[in-house]
C-alpha positions as CSV (number, residue, x, y, z in Angstrom):
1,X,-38.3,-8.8,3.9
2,X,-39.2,-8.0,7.6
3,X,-35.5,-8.5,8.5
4,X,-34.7,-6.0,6.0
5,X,-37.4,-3.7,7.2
6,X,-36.0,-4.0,10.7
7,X,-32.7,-3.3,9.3
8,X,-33.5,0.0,7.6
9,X,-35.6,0.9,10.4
10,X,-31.7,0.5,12.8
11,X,-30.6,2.6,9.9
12,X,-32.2,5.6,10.4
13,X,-31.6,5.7,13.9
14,X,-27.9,6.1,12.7
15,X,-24.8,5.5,14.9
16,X,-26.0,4.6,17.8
17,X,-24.7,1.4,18.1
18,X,-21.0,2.4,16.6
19,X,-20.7,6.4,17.8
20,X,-18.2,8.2,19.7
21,X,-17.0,11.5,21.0
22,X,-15.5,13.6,18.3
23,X,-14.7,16.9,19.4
24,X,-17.7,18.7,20.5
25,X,-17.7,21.2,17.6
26,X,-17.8,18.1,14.4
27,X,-19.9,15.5,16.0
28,X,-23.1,17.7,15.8
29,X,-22.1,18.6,12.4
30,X,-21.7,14.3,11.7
31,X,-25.0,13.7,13.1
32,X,-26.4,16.5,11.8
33,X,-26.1,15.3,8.1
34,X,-26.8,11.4,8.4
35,X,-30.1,11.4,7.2
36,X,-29.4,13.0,4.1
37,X,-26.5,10.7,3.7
38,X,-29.0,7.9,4.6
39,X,-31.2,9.7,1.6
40,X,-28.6,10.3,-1.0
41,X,-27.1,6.6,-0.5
42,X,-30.7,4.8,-1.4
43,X,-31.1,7.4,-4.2
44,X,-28.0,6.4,-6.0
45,X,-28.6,2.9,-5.2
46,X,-32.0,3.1,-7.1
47,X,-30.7,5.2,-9.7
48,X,-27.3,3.5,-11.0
49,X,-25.2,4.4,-13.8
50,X,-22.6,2.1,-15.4
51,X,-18.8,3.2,-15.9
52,X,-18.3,6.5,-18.0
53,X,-22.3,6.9,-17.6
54,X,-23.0,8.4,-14.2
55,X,-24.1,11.8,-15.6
56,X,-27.0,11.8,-13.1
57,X,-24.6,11.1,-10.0
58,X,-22.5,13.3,-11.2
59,X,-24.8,16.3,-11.6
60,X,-26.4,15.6,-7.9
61,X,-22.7,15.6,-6.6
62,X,-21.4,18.6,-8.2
63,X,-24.9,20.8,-7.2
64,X,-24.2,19.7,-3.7
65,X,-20.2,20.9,-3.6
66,X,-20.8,24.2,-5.1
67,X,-24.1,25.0,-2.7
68,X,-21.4,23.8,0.1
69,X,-18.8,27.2,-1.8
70,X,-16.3,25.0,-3.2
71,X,-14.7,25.2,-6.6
72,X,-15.7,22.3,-8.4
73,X,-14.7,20.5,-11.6
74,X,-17.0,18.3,-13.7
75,X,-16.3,16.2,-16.8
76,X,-12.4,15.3,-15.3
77,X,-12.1,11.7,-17.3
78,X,-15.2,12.1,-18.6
79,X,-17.7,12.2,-15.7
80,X,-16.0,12.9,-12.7
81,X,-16.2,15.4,-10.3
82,X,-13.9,17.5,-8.1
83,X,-14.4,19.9,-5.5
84,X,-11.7,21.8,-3.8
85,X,-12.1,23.0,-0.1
86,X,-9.7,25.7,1.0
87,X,-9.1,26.4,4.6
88,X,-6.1,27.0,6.6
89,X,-2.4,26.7,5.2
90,X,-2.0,23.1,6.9
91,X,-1.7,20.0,4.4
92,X,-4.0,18.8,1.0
93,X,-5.6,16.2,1.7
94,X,-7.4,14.3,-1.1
95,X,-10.6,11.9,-0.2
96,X,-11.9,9.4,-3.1
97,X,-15.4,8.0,-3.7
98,X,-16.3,6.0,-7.1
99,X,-19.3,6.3,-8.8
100,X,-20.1,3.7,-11.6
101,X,-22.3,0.7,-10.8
102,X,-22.0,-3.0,-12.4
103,X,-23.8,-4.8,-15.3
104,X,-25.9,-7.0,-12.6
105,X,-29.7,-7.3,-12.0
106,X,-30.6,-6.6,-8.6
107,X,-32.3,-9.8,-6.9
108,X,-32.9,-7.9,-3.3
109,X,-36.1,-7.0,-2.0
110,X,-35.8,-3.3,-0.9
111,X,-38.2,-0.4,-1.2
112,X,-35.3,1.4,-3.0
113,X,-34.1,-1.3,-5.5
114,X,-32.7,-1.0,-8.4
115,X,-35.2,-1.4,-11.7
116,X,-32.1,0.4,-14.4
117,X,-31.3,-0.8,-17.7
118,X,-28.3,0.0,-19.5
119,X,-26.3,-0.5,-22.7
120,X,-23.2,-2.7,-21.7
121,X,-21.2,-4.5,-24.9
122,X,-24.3,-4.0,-27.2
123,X,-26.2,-6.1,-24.6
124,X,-29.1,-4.6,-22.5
125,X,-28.2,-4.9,-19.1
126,X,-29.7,-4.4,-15.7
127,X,-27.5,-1.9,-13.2
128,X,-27.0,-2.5,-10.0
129,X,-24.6,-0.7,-7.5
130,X,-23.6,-4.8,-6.8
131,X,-20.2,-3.1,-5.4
132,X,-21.6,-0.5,-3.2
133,X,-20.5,2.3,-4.7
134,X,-23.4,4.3,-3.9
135,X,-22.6,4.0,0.2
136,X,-19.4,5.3,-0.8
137,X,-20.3,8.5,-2.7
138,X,-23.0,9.1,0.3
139,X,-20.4,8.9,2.5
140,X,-18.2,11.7,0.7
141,X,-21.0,13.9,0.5
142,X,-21.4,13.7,3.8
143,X,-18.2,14.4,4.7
144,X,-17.8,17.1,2.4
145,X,-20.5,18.8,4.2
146,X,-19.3,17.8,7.7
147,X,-15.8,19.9,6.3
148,X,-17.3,22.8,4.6
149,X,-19.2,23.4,7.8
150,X,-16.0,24.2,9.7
151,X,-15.3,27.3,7.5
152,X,-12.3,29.0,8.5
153,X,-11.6,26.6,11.1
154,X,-10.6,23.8,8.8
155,X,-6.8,23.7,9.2
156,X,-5.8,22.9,5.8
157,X,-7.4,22.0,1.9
158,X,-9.7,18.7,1.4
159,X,-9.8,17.5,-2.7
160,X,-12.9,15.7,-3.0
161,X,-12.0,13.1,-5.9
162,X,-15.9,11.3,-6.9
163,X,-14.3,9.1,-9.8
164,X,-15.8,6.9,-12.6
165,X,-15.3,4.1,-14.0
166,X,-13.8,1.8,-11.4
167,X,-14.9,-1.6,-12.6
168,X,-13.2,-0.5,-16.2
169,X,-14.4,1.8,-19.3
170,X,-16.7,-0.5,-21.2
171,X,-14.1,-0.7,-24.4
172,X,-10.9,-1.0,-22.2
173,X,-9.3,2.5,-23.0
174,X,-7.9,4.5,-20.0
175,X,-10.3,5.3,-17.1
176,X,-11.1,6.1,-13.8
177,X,-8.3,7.0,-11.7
178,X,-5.5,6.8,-14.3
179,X,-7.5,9.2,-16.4
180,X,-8.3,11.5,-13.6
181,X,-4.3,12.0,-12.9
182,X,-3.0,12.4,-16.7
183,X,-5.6,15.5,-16.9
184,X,-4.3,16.6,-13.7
185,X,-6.4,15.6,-10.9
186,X,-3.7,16.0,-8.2
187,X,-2.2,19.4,-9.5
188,X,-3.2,22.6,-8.0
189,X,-2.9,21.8,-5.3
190,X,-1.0,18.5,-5.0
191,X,-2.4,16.3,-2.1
192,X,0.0,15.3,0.6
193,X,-2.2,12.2,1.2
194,X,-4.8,10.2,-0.3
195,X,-7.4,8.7,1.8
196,X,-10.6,6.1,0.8
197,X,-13.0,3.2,1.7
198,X,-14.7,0.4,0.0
199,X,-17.8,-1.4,1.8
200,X,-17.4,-5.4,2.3
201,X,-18.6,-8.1,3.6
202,X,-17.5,-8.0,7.2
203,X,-19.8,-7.1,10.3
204,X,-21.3,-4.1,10.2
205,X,-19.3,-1.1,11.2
206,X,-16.0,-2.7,11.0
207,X,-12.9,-0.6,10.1
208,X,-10.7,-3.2,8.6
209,X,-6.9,-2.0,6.8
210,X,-3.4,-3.0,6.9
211,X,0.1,-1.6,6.0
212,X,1.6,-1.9,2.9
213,X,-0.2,-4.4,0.3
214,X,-3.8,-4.4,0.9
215,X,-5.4,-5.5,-2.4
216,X,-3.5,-7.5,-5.4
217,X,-2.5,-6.1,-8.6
218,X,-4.6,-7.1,-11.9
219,X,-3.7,-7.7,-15.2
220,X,-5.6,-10.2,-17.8
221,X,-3.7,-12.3,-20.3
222,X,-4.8,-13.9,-23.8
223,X,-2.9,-16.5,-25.2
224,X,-4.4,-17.3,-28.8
225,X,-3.0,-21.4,-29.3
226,X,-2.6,-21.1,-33.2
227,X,-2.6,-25.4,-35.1
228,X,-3.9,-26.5,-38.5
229,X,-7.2,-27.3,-38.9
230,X,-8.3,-30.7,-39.6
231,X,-10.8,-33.4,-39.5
232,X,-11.6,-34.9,-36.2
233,X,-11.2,-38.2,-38.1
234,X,-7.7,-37.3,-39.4
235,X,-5.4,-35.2,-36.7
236,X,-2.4,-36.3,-37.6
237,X,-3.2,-34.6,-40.7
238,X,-3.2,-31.1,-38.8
239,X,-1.9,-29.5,-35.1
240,X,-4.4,-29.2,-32.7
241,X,-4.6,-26.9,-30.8
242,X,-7.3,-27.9,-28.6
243,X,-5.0,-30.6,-26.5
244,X,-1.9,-28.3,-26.9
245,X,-4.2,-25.2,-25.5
246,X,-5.2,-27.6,-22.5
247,X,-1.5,-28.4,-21.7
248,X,-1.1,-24.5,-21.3
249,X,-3.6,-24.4,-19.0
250,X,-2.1,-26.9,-16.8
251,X,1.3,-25.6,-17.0
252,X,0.7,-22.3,-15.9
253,X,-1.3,-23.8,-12.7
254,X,2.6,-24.9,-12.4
255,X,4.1,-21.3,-12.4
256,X,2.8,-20.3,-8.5
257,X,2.4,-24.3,-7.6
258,X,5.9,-25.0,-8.6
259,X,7.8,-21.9,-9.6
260,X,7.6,-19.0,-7.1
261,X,8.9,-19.3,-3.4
262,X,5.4,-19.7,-2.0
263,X,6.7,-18.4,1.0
264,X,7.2,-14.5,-0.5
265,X,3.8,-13.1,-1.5
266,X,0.3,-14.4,-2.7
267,X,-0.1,-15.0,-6.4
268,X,-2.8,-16.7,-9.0
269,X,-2.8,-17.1,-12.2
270,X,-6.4,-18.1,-13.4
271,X,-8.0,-18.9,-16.6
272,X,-11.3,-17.7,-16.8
273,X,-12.1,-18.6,-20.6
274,X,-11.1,-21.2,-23.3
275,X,-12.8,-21.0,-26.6
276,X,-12.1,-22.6,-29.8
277,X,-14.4,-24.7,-32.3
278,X,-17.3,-24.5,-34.1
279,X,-18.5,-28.6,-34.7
280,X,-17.5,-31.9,-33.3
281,X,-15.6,-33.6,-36.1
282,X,-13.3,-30.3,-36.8
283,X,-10.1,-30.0,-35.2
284,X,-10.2,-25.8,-35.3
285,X,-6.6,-23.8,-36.1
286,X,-6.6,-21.5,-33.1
287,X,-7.8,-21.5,-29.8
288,X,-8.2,-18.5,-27.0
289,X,-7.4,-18.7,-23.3
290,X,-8.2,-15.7,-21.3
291,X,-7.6,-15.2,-17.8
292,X,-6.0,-13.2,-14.6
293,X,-3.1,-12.6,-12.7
294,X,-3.1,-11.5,-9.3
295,X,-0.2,-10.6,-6.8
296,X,1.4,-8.0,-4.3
297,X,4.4,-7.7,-5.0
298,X,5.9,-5.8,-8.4
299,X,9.2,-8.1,-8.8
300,X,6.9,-11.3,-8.7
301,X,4.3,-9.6,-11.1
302,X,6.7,-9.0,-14.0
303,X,8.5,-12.6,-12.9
304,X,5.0,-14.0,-13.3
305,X,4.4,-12.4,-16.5
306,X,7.9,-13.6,-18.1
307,X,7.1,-17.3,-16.7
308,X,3.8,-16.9,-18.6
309,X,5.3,-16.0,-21.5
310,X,8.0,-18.8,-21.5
311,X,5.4,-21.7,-20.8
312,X,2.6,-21.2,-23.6
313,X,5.1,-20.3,-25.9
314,X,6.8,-23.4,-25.1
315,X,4.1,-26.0,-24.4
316,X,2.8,-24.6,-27.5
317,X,5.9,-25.6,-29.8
318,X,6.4,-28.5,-28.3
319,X,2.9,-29.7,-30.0
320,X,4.0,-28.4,-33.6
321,X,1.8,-25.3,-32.6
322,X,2.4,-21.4,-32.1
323,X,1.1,-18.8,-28.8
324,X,0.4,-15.4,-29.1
325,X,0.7,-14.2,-25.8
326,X,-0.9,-10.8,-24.9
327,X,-0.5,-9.1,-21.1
328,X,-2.4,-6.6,-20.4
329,X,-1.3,-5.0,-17.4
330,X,-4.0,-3.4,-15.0
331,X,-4.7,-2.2,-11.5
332,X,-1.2,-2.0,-9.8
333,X,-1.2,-3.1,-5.8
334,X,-3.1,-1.2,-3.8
335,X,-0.6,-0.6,-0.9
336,X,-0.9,1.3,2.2
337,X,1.8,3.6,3.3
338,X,2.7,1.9,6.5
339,X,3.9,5.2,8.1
340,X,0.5,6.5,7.7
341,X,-0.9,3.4,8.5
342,X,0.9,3.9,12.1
343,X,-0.1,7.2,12.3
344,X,-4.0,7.1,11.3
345,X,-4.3,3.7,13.7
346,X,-5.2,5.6,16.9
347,X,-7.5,7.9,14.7
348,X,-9.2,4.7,13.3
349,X,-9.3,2.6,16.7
350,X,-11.1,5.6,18.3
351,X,-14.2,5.6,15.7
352,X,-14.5,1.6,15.6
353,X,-13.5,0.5,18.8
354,X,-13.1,-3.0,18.9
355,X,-14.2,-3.5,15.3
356,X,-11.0,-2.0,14.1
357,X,-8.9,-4.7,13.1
358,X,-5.9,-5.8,10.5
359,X,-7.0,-7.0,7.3
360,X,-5.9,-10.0,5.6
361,X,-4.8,-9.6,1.8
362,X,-7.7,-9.9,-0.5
363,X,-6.8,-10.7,-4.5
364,X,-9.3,-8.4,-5.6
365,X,-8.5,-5.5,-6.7
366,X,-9.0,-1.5,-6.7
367,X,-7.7,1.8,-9.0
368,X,-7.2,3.4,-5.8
369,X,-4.0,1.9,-6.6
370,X,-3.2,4.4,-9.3
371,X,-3.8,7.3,-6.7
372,X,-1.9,5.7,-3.8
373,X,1.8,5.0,-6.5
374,X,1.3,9.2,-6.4
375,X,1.0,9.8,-2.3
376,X,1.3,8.3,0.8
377,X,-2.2,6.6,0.7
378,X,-4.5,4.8,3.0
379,X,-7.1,2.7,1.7
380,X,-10.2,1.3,4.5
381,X,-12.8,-1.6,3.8
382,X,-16.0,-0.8,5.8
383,X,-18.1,-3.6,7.4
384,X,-21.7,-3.5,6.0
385,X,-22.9,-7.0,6.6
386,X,-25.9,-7.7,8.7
387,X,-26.2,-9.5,11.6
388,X,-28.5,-12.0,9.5
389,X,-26.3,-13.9,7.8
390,X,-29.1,-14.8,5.4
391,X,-28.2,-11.6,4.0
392,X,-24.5,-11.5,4.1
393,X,-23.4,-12.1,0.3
394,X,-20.3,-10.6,-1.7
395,X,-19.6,-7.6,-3.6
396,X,-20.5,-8.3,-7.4
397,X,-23.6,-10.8,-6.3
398,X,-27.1,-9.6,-7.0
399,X,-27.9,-10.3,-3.9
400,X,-25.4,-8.1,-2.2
401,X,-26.8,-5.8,0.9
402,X,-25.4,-2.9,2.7
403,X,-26.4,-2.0,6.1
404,X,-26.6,1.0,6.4
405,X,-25.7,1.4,10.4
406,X,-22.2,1.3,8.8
407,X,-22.3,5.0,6.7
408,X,-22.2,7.0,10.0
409,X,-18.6,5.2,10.6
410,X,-17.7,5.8,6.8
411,X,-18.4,9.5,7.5
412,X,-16.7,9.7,10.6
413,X,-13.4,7.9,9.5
414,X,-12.9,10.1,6.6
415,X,-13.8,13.0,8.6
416,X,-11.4,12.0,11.4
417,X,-8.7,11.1,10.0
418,X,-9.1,14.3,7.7
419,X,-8.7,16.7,10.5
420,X,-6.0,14.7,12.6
421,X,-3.7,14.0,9.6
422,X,-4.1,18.2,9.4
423,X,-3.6,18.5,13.0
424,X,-0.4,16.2,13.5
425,X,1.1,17.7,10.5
426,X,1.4,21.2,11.0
């Protein structure tokens, strides 16, 4: 606890170990509004909400856009909010935060943690912003008030998109960003670019991005393996599909191992559950597989989903038994625009120095996506691990900690590249 003490402590001293010279008339404006960022950040982390829930966030967001004179939206796919900032007649620029925390019980000692229940699948749950959400709705805020500050000055229109339901709607319907574009998020007016972070586990204060696919696409199969149930004694008497459900499992390992030129783009197909059975001497009649599939590039995805198809299906009659195969197809690749990838690199090398750097391809994934298959888009991961490594664990753990020396560089990367996308453009 001492380290994380000291750690807070560096927090609200801000920047000072990641700042740099914005023009003279924004960086007062930037440090000017840090603490309250440094505020609003530990009050959403103490006060999460799961997906389709965050009516609290939502409120606190949408008070502080309209005290700030924009027009704002509330209730766009359910909870989220949208403020529109009009300056000069330059470009739209859109800048996304999510809001919704994760089903997890916070295990870090902080002064600010999380004690939430919620309601997730019939189960009471603890809530814990395990992703880091919370930094990055700070963060917005933060900018949004950096922006608003300029008043006329601003050279074009900022959409401030605070979204919902990012890890998923709790039953699996349409969310988040998909459901903020069908009811018209980007329409009056239409961005010319999307821009948005995600904290992670790299050093604090680290910019890391890259052009074109940044994060994988995700879509889950089910594969129910249908036999004739049986006594254990007897299974010639029936089709199991326990052994023939097994067999699928190891021949889809086969489809990126075996099938796909390994040397195009990362794939996985997983299976994360297998259930079938209800007593030891019963050969069942069906069993489920449930799993993921992850990749970058759209040709292999529908390739991938074919060769999944083909397999179970096959492996499955081979053992006298049937597959019902379900694909459920998700998140789509969240890929940078490489043009504005070259273009917002200077911007981004100037507020990290020598923490900017390329990323590598991660397999997890991101909605962003759905925003980004509209506009160009750039997408960021921000560094918030500590320099204890004691502390460093991953999004999604209940032990995951942000430092917070790394919101002033959120704050200023949005805010930057903001008014210099503006600036080159018009």
């Amino acid at each position: 606890m001492n380290t994380l003490k000291s750690l807070l402590c560096l927090a609200v001293c801000l920047h000072s170990s990641f700042s740099y010279a914005l023009p003279a008339d924004i960086q007062p404006k930037i440090d000017a509004v840090m603490p309250k960022v440094v505020t609003w950040r530990r009050d959403f982390h103490q006060h999460p909400e799961l997906s389709n829930q965050e009516f609290r966030t939502a409120e606190i967001i949408a008070d502080h856009l309209r005290a700030l004179g924009m027009e704002v939206q509330t209730e766009v796919a359910h909870t989220g909010v949208v403020g529109t900032l009009r300056g000069g007649d330059g470009p739209v620029v859109a800048l996304r935060a999510d809001m919704d925390a994760l089903p997890v019980t916070e295990l870090v000692d902080l002064p600010f943690a999380s004690k939430a229940k919620g309601v997730y699948q019939g189960r009471e749950v603890g809530v814990m912003h395990a992703c880091g959400h919370d930094n990055h709705v700070a963060i917005l805020m933060g900018v949004a008030e950096v922006l608003a500050g300029m008043g006329d000055e601003l050279p074009g229109t900022v959409k401030f998109i605070f979204q919902p339901a990012e890890e998923g709607t709790p039953d699996g319907s349409i969310g988040g960003a998909e459901l903020m574009l069908m009811e018209g998020v980007f329409e009056n007016p239409r961005p010319d670019v999307v821009f948005g972070l995600h904290v992670f586990p790299f050093p604090a204060g680290t910019i890391a991005t890259r052009p074109g696919g940044l994060m994988a696409s995700s879509d889950r199969h089910q594969i129910t393996i249908k036999g004739k149930q049986t006594h254990g004694a007897v299974p010639w008497a029936g089709v199991d599909p326990i052994v023939a459900a097994s067999q699928v499992v190891m021949g889809l390992q086969t489809i990126v191992s075996r099938q796909l030129d390994a040397t195009l783009t990362p794939s996985i197909v997983t299976v994360g559950r297998i259930e079938g059975g209800v007593r030891n001497n019963i050969i069942p009649e069906s069993v489920e597989l449930e799993g993921t599939i992850r990749t970058f590039d759209a040709a292999t995805r529908n390739d991938i989903h074919t060769r999944i198809r083909r397999t179970a299906s096959n492996i499955a009659e081979a053992a006298g038994a049937t597959a019902d195969i379900v694909i459920d197809q998700g998140y789509g690749v969240t890929r940078n625009d490489p043009t504005l990838y070259r273009q917002m690199a200077p911007t981004l090398e100037i507020v990290a120095g020598d923490r900017f750097i390329e990323a590598t391809q991660t397999t997890t994934a991101e909605d962003f996506s759905y925003f980004a298959n509209e506009v160009p888009g750039l997408f960021l991961f921000l560094g918030v691990a500590p320099d204890d490594p004691t502390l460093i664990h991953p999004n999604h753990s209940p032990r995951f900690y942000a430092d917070e020396r790394a919101l002033p560089v959120g704050v200023e990367a949005l805010t930057s590249m903001t008014l210099d996308y503006m600036v080159s453009e018009r």
